[in-house]
C-alpha positions in Angstrom: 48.0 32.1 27.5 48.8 35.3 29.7 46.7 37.5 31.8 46.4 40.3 28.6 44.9 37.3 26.3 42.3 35.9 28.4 41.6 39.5 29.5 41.0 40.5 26.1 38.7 37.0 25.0 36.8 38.1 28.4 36.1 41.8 26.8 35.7 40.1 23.6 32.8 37.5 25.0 31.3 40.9 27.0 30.9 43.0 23.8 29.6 39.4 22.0 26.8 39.2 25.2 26.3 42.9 25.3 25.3 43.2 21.2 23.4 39.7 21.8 21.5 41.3 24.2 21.0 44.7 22.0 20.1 42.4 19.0 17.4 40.5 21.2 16.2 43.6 22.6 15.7 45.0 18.9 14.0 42.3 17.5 11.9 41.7 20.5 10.9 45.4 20.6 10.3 44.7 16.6 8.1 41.8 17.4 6.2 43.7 20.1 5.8 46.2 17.4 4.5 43.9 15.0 2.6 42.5 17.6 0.8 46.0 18.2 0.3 46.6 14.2 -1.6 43.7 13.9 -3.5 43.9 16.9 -5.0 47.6 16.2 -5.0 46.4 12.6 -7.5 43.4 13.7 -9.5 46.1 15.6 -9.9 49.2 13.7 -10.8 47.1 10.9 -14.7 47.0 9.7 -14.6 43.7 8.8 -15.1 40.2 11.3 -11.5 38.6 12.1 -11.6 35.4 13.1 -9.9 31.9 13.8 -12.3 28.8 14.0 -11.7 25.3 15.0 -12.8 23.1 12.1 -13.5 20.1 13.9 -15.6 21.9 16.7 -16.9 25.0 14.3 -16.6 27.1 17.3 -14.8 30.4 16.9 -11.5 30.6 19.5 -10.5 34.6 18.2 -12.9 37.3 16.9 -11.9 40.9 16.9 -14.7 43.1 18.7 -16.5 44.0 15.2 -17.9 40.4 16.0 -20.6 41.6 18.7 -20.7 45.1 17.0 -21.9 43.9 13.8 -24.4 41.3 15.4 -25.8 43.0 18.2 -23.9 40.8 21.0 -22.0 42.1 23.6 -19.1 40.6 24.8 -21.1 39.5 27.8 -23.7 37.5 25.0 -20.6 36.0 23.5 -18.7 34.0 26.5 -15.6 32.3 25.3 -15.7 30.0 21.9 -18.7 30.7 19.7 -20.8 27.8 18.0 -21.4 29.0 14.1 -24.5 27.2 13.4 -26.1 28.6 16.5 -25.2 31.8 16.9 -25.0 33.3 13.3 -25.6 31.1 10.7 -29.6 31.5 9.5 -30.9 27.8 9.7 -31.8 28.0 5.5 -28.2 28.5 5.1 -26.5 25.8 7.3 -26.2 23.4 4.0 -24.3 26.1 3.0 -22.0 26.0 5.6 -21.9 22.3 5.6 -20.8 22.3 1.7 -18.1 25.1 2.4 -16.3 23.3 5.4 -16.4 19.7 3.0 -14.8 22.0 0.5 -12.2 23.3 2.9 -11.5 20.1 4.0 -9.9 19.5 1.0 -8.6 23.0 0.2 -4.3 23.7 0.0 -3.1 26.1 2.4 -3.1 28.7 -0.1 -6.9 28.2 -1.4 -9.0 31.4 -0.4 -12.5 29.6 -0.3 -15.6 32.3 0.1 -19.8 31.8 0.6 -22.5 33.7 1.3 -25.1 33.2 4.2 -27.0 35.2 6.2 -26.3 36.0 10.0 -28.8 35.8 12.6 -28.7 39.1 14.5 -29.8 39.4 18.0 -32.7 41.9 17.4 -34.1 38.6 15.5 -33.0 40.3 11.9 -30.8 38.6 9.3 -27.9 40.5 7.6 -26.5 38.8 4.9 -22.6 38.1 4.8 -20.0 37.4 2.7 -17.2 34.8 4.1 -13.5 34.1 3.1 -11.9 31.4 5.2 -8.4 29.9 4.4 -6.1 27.0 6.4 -4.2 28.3 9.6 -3.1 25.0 11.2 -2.7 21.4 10.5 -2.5 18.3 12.9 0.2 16.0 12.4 -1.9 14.0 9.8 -2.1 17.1 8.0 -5.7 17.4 8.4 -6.7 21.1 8.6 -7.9 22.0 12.3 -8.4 25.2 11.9 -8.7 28.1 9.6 -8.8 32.3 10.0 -11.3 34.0 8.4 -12.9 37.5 7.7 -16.5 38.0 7.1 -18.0 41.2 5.8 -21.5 42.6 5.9 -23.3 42.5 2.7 -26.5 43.8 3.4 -27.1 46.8 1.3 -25.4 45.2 -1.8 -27.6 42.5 -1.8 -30.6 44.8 -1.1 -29.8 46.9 -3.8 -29.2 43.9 -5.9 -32.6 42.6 -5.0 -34.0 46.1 -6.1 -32.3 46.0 -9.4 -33.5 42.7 -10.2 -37.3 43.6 -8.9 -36.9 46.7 -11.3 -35.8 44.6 -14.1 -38.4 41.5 -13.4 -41.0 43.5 -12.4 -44.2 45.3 -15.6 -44.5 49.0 -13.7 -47.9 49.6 -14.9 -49.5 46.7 -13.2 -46.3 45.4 -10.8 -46.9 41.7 -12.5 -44.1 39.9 -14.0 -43.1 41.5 -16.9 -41.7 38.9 -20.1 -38.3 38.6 -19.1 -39.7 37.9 -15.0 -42.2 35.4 -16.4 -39.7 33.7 -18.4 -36.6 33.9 -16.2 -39.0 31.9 -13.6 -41.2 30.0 -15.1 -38.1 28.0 -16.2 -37.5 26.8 -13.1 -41.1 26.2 -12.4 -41.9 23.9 -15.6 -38.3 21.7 -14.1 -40.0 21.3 -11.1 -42.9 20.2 -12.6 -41.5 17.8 -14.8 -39.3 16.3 -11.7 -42.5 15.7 -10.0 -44.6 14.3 -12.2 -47.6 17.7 -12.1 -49.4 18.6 -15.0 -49.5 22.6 -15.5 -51.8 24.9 -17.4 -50.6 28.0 -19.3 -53.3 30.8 -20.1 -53.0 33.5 -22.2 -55.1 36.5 -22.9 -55.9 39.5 -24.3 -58.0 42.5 -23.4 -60.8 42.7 -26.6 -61.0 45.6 -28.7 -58.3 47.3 -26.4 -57.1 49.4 -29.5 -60.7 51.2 -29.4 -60.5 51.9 -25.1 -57.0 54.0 -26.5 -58.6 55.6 -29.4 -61.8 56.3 -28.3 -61.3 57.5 -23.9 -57.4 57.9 -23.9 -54.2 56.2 -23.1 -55.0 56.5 -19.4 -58.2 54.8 -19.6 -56.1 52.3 -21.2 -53.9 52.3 -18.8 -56.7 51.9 -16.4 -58.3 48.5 -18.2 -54.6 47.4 -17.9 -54.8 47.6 -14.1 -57.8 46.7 -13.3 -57.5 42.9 -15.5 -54.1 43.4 -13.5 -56.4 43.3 -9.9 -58.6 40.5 -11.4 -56.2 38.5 -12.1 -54.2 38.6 -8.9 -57.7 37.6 -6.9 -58.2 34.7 -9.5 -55.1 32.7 -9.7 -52.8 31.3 -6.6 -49.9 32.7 -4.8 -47.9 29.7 -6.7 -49.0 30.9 -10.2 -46.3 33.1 -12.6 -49.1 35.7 -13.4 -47.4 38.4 -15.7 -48.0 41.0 -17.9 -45.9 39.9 -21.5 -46.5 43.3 -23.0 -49.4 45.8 -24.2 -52.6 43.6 -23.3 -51.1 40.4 -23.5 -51.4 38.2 -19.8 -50.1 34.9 -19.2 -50.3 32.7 -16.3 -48.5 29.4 -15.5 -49.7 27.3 -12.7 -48.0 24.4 -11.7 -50.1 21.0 -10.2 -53.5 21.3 -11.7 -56.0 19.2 -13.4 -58.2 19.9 -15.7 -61.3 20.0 -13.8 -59.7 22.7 -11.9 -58.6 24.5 -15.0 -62.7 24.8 -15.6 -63.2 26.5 -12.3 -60.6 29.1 -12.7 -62.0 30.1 -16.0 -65.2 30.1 -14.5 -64.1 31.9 -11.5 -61.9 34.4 -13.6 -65.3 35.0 -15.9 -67.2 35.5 -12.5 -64.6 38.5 -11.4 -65.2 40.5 -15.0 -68.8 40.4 -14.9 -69.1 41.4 -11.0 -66.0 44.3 -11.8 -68.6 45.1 -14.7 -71.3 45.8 -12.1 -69.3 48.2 -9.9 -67.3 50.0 -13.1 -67.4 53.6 -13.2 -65.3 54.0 -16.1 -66.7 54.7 -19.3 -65.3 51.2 -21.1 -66.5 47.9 -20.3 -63.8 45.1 -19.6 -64.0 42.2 -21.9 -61.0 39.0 -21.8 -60.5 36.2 -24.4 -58.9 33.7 -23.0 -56.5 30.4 -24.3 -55.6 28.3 -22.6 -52.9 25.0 -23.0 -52.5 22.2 -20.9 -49.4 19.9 -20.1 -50.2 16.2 -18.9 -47.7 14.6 -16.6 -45.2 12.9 -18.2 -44.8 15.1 -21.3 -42.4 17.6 -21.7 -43.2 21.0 -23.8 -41.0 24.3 -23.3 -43.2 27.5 -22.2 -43.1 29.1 -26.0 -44.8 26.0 -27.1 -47.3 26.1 -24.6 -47.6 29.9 -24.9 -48.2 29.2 -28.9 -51.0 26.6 -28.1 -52.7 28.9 -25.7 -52.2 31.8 -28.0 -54.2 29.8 -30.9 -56.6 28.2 -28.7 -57.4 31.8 -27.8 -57.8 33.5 -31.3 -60.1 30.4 -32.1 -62.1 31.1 -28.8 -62.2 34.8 -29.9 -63.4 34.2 -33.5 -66.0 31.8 -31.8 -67.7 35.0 -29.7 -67.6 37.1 -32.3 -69.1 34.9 -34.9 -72.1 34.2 -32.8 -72.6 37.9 -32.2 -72.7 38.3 -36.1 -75.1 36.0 -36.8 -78.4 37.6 -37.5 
């Protein structure tokens, strides 16, 4: 090989190193690039980015929207944060314990989401909505850790609470209406049944409520509505479903009582009418028939049967009054 061969592999191998080095330079200013993207894309954005260790639950990455959103300063927040303690609201952490069992289990490409609410600094709760998915594996292939991005829910879910107040909710007398007393006294006859309570149901009417409308007006109508409303709500429990069902039907459904104690809400309900009666200034006087059904433990009848029983056990008691007032 001569002098002008080796000359020209040398200039050759040069321009091979010197394009090498251009390449490198191109894709490492590329990556540095990319590197920048991502890192003013993880903090402009208005959502918690994050990468938690599953086996510790502590958080090893957060962007800053972390302390904004919770009230912590960097200074609060001192290398890895523990989940449980820091955000999650103590009613919630069986959440969490379900989601991480889940994600235990979950493929790299599963997007697994919950719902919980964040204990804030200030001592308030905000409630948050969670997607997590698998960042790393160990040699096992057990997941070790996972990045995740948590938005603030707050005002959906108030406005969702709103909505479903509105919808649950009788605006003359803010009772349940029928679809609140239904909707909940569902879950409330379950619970009885899984615990072995009995449960009375009463139902009533105001009497001769027709006549208040015909004879003073719809708003003194209105008025009788409100004030067996008021009565009622110093009567019965916190735990009772007390609602209005429409016009001047009431029902109430309360959950672990006998029937001794059924006799001394009546009383007590009949008590509350006759001393409203005394300090009335409205031209009507407030009269209630009441029905009332009771379920033993052990058996098992759905609210409209109950309702039914009450409903005739109430006409009968009605009839009863008003034939003794006939009689000469």
């Amino acid at each position: 090989m001569n002098d002008e061969s080796v000359l020209n592999e040398y200039s050759q191998l040069v321009n091979d190193l010197v394009n090498t080095k251009r390449e490198l330079s191109r894709i490492n200013a590329a990556l540095i690039e990319k590197e920048h993207f991502l890192s003013r894309i993880l903090e402009i954005s208005p959502s918690i980015l994050y990468i938690i260790n599953l086996k510790t639950r502590k958080i090893e990455y957060t962007n800053r929207f972390m302390p904004a959103l919770l009230g912590y300063t960097e200074e609060d927040l001192p290398g890895t944060i523990a989940i449980p303690d820091s955000l999650i609201h103590k009613d919630d952490l069986e959440v969490l314990d379900r989601h991480y069992a889940a994600l235990r289990e979950a493929q790299d490409t599963d997007i697994l989401e919950f719902e919980f609410r964040a204990a804030h600094k200030s001592g308030q709760t905000s409630w948050m909505h969670c997607r997590e998915s698998i960042f790393a594996r160990d040699e096992l292939n057990i997941p070790q850790k996972a990045v995740g991005v948590i938005e603030d829910i707050t005002s959906r879910k108030m406005r969702e609470h709103k909505l479903f107040e509105e919808s649950t909710k009788d605006v003359l007398t803010n009772l349940l209406n029928r679809r609140g007393f239904f909707l909940f006294s569902s879950s409330l006859m379950t619970r009885c049944v899984a615990m072995s309570q009995s449960c009375a149901l009463f139902y009533m009417d105001i009497d001769n409520f027709k006549m208040i409308n015909d004879k003073f007006g719809h708003g003194e109508g209105d008025e009788a509505l409100k004030a067996l409303a008021d009565i009622m709500r110093n009567t019965f429990r916190t735990s009772d479903l007390v609602a209005r069902l429409g016009g001047d039907e009431f029902v109430v459904l309360m959950p672990d009582v006998d029937e001794n104690t059924i006799a001394i809400i009546q009383k007590r309900f009949q008590k509350k009418i006759d001393e409203f009666a005394l300090i009335s200034l409205h031209p009507w006087s407030l009269s209630v028939s009441v029905g009332v059904a009771f379920q033993k433990s052990g058996q098992i009848l759905p609210v409209s049967e109950l309702l039914k029983i009450a409903d005739e056990n109430m006409y009968r008691n009605k009839n009863s009054i008003q034939n003794t007032h006939n009689q000469p």
